[in-house]
C-alpha positions in Angstrom: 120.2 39.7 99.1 119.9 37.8 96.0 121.4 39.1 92.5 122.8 42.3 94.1 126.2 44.1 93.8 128.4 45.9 95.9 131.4 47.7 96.2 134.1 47.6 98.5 137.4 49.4 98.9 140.7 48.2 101.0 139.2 44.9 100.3 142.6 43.0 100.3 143.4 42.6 104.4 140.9 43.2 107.3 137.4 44.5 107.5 137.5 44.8 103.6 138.4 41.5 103.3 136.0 40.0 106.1 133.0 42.2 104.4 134.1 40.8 100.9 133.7 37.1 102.2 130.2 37.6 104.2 128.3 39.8 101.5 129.7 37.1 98.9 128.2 34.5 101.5 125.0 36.5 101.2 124.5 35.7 97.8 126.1 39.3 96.3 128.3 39.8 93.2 131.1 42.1 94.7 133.5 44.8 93.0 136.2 44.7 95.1 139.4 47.0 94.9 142.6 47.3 96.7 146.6 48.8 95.8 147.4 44.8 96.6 145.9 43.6 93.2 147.2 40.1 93.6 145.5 39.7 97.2 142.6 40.8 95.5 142.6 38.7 92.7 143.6 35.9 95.3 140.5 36.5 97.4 138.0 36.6 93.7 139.2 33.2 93.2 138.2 32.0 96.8 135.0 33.6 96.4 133.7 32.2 93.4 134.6 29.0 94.4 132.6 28.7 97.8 129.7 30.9 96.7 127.6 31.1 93.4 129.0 34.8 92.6 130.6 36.8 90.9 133.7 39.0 92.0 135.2 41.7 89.9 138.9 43.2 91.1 140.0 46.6 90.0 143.7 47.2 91.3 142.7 51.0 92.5 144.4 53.4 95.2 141.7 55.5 96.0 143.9 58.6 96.6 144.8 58.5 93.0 141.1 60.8 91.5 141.9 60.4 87.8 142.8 56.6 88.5 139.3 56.7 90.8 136.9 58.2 88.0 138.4 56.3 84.9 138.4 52.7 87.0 134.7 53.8 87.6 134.0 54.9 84.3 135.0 51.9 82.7 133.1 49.7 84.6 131.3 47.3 81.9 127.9 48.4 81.8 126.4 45.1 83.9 128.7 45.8 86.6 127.2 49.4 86.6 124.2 48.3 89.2 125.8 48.9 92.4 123.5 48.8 94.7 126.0 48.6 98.0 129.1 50.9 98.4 131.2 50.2 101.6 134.3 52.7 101.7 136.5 50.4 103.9 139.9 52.0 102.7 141.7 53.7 105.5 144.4 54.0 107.5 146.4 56.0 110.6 150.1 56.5 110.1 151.6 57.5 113.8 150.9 58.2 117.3 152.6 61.2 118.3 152.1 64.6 119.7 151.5 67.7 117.0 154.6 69.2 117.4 156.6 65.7 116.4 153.9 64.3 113.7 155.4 63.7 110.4 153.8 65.9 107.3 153.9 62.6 105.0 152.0 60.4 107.7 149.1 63.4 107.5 149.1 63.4 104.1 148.7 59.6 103.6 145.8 60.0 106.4 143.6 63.0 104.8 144.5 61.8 101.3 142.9 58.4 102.2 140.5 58.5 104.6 138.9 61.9 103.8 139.7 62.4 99.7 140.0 58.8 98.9 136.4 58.2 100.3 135.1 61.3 98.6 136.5 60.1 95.2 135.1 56.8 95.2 131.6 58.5 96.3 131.7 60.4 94.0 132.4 58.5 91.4 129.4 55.7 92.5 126.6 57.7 93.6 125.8 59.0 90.1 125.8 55.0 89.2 123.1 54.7 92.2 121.1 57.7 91.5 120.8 56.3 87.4 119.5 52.9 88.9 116.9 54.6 91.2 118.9 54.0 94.7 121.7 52.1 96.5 123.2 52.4 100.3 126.5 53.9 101.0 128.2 52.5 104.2 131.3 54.3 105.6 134.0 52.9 108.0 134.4 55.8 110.5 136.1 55.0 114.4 135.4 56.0 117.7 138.4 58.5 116.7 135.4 60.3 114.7 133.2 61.0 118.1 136.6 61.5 120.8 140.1 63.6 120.1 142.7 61.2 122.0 146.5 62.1 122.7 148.7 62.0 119.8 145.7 60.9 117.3 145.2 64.7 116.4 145.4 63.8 112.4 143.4 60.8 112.3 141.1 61.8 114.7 140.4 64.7 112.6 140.0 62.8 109.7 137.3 60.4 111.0 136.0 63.3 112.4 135.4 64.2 108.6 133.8 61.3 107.6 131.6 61.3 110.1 130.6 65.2 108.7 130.8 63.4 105.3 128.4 60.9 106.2 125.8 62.9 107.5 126.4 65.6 104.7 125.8 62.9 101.8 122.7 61.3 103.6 121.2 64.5 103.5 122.3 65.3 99.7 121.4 61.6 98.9 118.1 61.3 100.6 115.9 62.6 97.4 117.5 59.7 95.4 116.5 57.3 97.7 119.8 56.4 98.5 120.7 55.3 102.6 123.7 56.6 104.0 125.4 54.7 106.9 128.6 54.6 109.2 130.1 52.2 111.3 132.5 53.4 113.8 134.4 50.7 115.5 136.7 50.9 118.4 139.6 48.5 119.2 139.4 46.1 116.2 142.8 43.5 115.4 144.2 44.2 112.2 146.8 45.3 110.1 145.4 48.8 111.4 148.1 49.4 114.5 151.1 47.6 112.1 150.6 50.4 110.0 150.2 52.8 112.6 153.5 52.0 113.6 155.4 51.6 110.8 155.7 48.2 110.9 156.5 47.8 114.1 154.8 45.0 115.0 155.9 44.4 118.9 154.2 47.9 119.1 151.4 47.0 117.5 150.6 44.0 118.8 150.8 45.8 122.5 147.7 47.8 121.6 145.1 44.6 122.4 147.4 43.2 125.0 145.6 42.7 128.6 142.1 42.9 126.5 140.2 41.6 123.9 139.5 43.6 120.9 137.3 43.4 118.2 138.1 41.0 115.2 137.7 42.3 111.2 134.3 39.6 110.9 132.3 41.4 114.3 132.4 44.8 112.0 131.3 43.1 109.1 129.0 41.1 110.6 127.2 44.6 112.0 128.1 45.9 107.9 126.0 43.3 106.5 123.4 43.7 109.2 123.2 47.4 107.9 122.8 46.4 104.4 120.3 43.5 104.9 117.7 46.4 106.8 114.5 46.6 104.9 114.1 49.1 102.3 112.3 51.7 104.6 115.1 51.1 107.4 118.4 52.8 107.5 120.7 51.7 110.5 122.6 55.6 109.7 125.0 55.0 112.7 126.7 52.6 115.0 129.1 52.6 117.4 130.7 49.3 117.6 133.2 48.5 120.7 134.7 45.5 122.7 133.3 45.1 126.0 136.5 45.9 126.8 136.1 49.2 125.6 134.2 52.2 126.9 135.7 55.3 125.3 138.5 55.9 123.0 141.6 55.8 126.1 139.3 53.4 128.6 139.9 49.9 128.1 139.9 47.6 130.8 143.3 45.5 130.7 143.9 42.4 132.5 147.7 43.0 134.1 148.0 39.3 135.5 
């Protein structure tokens, strides 16, 4: 995918990160955005060093819309092509029952996962529709097909994005522009660290007994998505570790 540019949120730690380093592998120029500027700016360096690309960082908390739409306005006009836009920035805060769920951890969840991804949209797709197309790809879950105990909020809000998704491929279609999700299950990140507050003994007890997805197997399936042909859009997948069959069945080695 010679010459080509995309965009990627949350692009500082995890899948961001792992999509940032395969799509620059695949020969695009990347936007690439992130609260973290100096991880960012850290990873632009890398990039341009080990591929023949070109990486542009915009320190950018997608909840923020006036910071969303100016940061996108003022793109310079030849980074204005985007022809790729994976919204990557996300997060859950908690794991507890309604009745004991914290108003701020809600907020941060709707405020990025449903608004932040809606902001960035759309401020891009008007880019894509000028240039005569372009693919969005979103990063759902499993928690946007199944409602598990105590993931009421986030469940609900990749429950969004999944209506969001289908919603924009059928606004977008006319423009020639794809619309795709990828909704992974069990994937080790920084995802269950911030889940928990920190609390990384917690966190790390999510994978134990199993193996769980790694940040490069989603982006791997990402650029996949992105390298279809022009007449093929991959609109959904559901991406788990074998050890993985539903949201709450995971086969766990006790020994």
């Amino acid at each position: 995918m010679p010459s080509k540019t995309a965009f990627i949120t949350g692009a500082s730690s995890g899948i961001g990160q792992a999509v940032a380093h395969q799509f620059a592998a695949a020969g695009l120029n990347l936007i690439i955005s992130a609260r973290r500027k100096s991880r960012i700016d850290e990873l632009a360096r890398l990039l341009e060093e080990q591929h023949d690309v070109k990486v542009l960082t915009l320190e950018l908390d997608v909840r923020e819309e006036p910071a969303v739409a100016s940061a996108i306005a003022a793109l310079p006009k030849k980074w204005q092509g985007v022809d790729v836009l994976v919204n990557n920035a996300g997060l859950s805060r908690g794991l507890v029952t309604i009745d004991k769920g914290l108003i701020s951890d809600w907020d941060e969840m709707i405020d990025t996962n449903v608004k932040g991804l809606l902001y960035v949209s759309r401020a891009v797709t008007p880019l894509m529709i000028n240039n005569g197309g372009g693919h969005v790809i979103n990063v759902g879950s499993i928690a946007g097909h199944e409602v598990y105990p105590n993931g009421a909020v986030y469940c609900a809000s990749k429950h969004a994005v999944d209506a969001i998704t289908k919603g924009m491929r059928i606004d977008l279609c006319q423009h020639g522009i794809k619309v795709s999700t990828v909704d992974p299950g069990l994937v080790n990140t920084e995802f269950s660290s911030v889940r928990f507050h920190g609390d990384q003994q917690r966190a790390d007890s999510t994978y134990n007994g199993m193996t769980p997805l790694c940040a490069d197997d989603v982006a791997t399936t990402i650029l996949w998505m992105a390298q279809a042909p022009a007449h093929v859009n991959i609109a959904e997948v559901l991406l788990l570790p074998t050890d993985q069959a539903a949201a709450t069945v995971v086969k766990r080695d006790n020994n």
